[in-house]
C-alpha positions in Angstrom: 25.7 -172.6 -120.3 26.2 -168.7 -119.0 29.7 -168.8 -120.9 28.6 -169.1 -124.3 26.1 -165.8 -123.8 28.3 -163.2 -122.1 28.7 -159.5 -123.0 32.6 -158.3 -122.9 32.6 -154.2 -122.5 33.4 -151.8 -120.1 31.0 -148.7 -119.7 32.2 -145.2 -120.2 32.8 -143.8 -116.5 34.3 -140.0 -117.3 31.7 -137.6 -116.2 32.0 -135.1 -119.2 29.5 -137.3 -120.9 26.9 -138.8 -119.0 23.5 -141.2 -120.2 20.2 -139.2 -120.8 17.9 -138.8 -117.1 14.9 -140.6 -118.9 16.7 -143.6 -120.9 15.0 -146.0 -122.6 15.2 -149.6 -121.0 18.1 -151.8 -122.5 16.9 -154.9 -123.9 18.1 -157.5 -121.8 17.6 -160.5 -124.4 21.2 -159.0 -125.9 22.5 -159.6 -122.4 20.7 -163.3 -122.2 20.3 -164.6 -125.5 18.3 -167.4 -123.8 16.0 -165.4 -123.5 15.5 -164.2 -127.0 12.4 -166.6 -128.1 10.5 -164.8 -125.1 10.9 -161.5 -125.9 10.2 -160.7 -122.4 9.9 -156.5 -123.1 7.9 -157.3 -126.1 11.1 -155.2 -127.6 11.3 -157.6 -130.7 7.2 -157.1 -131.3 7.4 -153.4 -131.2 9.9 -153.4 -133.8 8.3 -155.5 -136.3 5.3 -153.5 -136.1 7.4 -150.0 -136.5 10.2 -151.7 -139.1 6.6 -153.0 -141.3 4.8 -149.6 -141.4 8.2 -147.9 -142.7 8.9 -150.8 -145.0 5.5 -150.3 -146.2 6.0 -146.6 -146.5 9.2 -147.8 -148.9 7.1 -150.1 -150.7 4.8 -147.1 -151.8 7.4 -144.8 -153.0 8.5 -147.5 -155.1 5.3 -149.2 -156.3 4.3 -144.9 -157.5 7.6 -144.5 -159.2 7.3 -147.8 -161.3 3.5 -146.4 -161.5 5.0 -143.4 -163.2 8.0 -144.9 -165.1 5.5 -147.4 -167.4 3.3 -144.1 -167.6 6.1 -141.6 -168.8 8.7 -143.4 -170.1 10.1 -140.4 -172.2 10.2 -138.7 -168.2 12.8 -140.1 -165.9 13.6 -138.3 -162.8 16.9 -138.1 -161.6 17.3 -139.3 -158.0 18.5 -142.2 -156.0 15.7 -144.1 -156.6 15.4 -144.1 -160.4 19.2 -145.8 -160.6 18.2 -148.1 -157.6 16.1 -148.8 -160.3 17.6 -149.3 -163.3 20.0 -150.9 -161.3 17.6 -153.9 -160.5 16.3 -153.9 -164.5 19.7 -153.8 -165.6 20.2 -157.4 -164.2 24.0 -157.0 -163.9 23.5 -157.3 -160.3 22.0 -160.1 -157.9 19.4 -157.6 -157.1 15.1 -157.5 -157.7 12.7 -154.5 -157.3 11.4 -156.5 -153.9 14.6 -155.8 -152.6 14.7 -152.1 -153.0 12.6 -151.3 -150.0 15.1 -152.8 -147.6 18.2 -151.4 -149.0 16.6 -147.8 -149.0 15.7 -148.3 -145.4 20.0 -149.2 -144.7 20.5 -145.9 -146.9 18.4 -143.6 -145.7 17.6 -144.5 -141.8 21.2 -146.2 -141.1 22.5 -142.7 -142.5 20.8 -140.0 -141.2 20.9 -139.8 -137.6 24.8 -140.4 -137.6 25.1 -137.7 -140.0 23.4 -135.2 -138.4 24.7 -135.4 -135.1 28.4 -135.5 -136.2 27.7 -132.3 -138.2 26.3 -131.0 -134.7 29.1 -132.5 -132.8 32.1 -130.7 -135.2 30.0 -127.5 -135.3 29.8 -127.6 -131.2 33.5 -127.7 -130.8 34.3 -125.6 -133.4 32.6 -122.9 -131.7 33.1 -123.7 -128.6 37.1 -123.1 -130.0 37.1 -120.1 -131.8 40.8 -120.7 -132.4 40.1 -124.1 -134.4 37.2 -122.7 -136.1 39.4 -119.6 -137.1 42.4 -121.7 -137.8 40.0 -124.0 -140.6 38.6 -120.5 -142.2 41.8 -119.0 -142.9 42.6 -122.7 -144.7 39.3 -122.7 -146.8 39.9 -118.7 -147.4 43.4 -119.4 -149.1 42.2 -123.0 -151.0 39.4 -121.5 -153.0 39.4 -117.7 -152.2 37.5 -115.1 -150.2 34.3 -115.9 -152.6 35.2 -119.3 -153.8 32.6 -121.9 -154.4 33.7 -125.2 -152.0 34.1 -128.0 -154.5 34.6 -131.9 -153.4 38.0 -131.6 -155.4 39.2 -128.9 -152.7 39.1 -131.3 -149.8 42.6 -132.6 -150.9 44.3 -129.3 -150.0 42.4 -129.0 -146.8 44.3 -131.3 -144.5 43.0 -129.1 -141.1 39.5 -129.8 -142.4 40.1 -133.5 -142.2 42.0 -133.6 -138.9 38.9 -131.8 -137.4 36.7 -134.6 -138.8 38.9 -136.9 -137.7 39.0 -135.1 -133.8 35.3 -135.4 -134.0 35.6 -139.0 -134.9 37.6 -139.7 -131.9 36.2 -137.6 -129.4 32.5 -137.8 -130.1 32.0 -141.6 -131.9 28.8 -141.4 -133.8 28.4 -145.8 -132.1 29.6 -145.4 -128.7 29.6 -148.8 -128.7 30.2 -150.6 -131.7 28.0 -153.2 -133.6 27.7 -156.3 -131.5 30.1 -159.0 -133.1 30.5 -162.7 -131.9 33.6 -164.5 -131.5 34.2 -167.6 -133.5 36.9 -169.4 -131.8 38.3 -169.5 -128.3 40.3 -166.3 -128.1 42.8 -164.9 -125.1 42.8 -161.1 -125.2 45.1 -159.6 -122.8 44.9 -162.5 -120.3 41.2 -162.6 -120.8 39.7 -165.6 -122.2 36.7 -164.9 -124.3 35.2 -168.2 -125.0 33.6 -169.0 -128.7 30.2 -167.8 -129.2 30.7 -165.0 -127.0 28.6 -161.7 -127.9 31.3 -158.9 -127.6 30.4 -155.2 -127.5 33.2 -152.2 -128.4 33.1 -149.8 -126.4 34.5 -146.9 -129.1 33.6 -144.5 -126.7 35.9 -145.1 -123.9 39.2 -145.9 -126.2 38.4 -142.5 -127.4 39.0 -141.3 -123.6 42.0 -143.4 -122.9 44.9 -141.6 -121.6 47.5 -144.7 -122.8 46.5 -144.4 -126.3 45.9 -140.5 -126.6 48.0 -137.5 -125.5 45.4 -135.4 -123.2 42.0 -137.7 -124.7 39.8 -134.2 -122.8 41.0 -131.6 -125.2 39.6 -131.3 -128.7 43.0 -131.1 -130.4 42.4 -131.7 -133.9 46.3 -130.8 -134.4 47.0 -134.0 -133.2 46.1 -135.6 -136.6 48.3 -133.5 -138.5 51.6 -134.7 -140.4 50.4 -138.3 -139.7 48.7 -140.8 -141.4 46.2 -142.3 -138.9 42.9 -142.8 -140.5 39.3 -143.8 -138.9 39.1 -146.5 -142.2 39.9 -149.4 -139.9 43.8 -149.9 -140.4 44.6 -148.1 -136.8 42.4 -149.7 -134.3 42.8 -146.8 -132.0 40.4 -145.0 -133.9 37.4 -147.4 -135.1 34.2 -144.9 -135.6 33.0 -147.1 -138.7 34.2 -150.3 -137.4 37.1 -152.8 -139.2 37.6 -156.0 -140.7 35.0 -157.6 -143.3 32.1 -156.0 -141.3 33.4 -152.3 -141.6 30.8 -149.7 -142.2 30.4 -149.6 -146.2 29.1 -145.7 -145.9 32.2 -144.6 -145.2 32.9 -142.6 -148.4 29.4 -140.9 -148.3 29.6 -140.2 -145.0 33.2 -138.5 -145.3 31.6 -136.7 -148.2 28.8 -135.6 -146.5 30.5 -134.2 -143.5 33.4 -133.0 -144.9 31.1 -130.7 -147.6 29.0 -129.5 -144.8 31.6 -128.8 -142.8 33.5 -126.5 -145.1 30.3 -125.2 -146.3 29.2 -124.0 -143.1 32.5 -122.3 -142.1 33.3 -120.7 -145.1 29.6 -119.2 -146.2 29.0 -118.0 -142.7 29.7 -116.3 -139.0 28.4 -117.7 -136.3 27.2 -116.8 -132.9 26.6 -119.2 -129.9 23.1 -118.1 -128.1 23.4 -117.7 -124.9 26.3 -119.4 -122.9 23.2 -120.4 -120.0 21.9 -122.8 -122.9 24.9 -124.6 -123.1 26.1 -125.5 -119.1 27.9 -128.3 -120.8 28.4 -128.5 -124.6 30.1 -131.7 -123.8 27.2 -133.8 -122.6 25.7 -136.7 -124.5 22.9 -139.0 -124.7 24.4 -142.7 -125.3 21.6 -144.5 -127.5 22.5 -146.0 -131.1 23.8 -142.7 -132.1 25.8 -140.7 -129.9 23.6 -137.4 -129.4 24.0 -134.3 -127.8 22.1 -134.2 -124.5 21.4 -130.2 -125.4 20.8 -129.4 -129.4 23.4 -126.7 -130.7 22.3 -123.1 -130.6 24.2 -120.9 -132.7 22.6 -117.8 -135.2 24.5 -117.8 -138.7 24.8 -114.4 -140.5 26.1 -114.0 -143.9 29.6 -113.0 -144.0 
């Protein structure tokens, strides 16, 4: 019976990145699925009653912007929302109105937390190795100028920029452990037989610190990506952030976007200087939740260059 409900993973064990001192209880119903129709924590409970008061948030901000599109129909606003929209009138998709509120809340909540703490992440090392961070502002400098306005087009000719990413990617996955997948047959895995229906968990985290896949796994390195054509778009399995196969993460191009932007937005418009080295005794350490997080927030000053 026990067979059909186990959990394959191995936890991270390097101490350079440790779980946070007050972490929040693991849900041991993903452990025992027998258990699930118990809810033993009252976990499931407490997330139906948060996941209805945002969805009714969502439902708000839709129900006043229909509100104000039969009211002003001459006044369209220009947002995500309004092509959400006319995406659902347009009827050229399997998609209603009622189905807006749940696709903003993949959008918006699945997006933002990941985001912000790779942006974090990158920034961290970057300053924490002024020779990378100088090394990527000499690049932007001589792609768009000492003045130059970053545009989306310039990424192209900034190949450093996207093996810093990339570093980041490895080093710091934004899903330490990756969404939980099942098997669907009987499989043998390196001598290990992991039966069908098995709940399998991948630990991203700790293939990004394995010495027999990467050259020195401690050392941010983003030179390691260079003049090669490994990619974190689920081709090289050594390098999964988003996932791979049919299930792959479908945000991947904003997310690229988004950091990659920021990224060369933030190192080209400004300097920066770290606060005091006491407020970082490890710039390395993480919180493992959903997200991987930094156990200490960045704290760095910009000043206009």
């Amino acid at each position: 019976m026990w067979s059909t409900s186990t959990m394959w993973y191995s936890w991270p064990t390097s101490t350079s990145c440790s779980p946070p001192s007050s972490p929040s209880p693991p849900n041991i119903t993903d452990y025992f699925p027998i258990l699930k129709v118990l809810d033993p924590q009252g976990m499931k409970r407490k997330a139906e009653l948060s996941l209805g008061k945002l969805l009714a948030k969502f439902r708000d901000f839709l129900n006043h912007r229909l509100d104000h599109r039969r009211n002003n129909p001459n006044n369209k606003k220009q947002d995500l929302l309004e092509a959400i929209i006319d995406i659902t009138q347009a009827n050229d998709y399997n998609i209603t109105t009622q189905d807006i509120p749940y696709l903003l809340l993949e959008l918006i909540v699945g997006g933002i937390d990941s985001n912000s703490n790779m942006v974090e992440w990158i920034m961290t090392e970057l300053l924490f190795n002024p020779d990378k961070l100088e090394r990527l502002k000499r690049e932007i400098k001589s792609a768009v100028g000492e003045n130059g306005k970053i545009q989306e087009a310039d990424i192209a000719s900034l190949p450093y920029l996207q093996a810093v990413i990339k570093e980041t990617f490895r080093y710091h996955p934004p899903g330490p452990l990756a969404v939980t997948r099942m098997s669907e047959a009987d499989q043998e895995v390196n001598g290990y037989m992991i039966p069908k229906g098995t709940q399998i968990v991948v630990n991203t985290w700790s293939m990004a610190k394995d010495p027999s896949i990467w050259t020195d796994p401690e050392s941010f390195e983003p030179e390691r990506f260079l003049d090669n054509k490994l990619d974190f778009k689920g081709q090289h399995f050594q390098l999964i952030p988003f996932g791979a196969g049919r299930r792959i993460c479908p945000g991947i191009p904003l997310a690229t976007r988004i950091l990659q932007m920021t990224t060369a937005v933030l190192v080209h418009n400004f300097d920066w200087k770290l606060q005091k080295d006491k407020d970082h005794p490890d710039h390395k350490e993480a919180m493992f939740r959903i997200n991987l997080s930094k156990a200490t927030p960045l704290r760095a000053f910009p000043f206009k260059i």
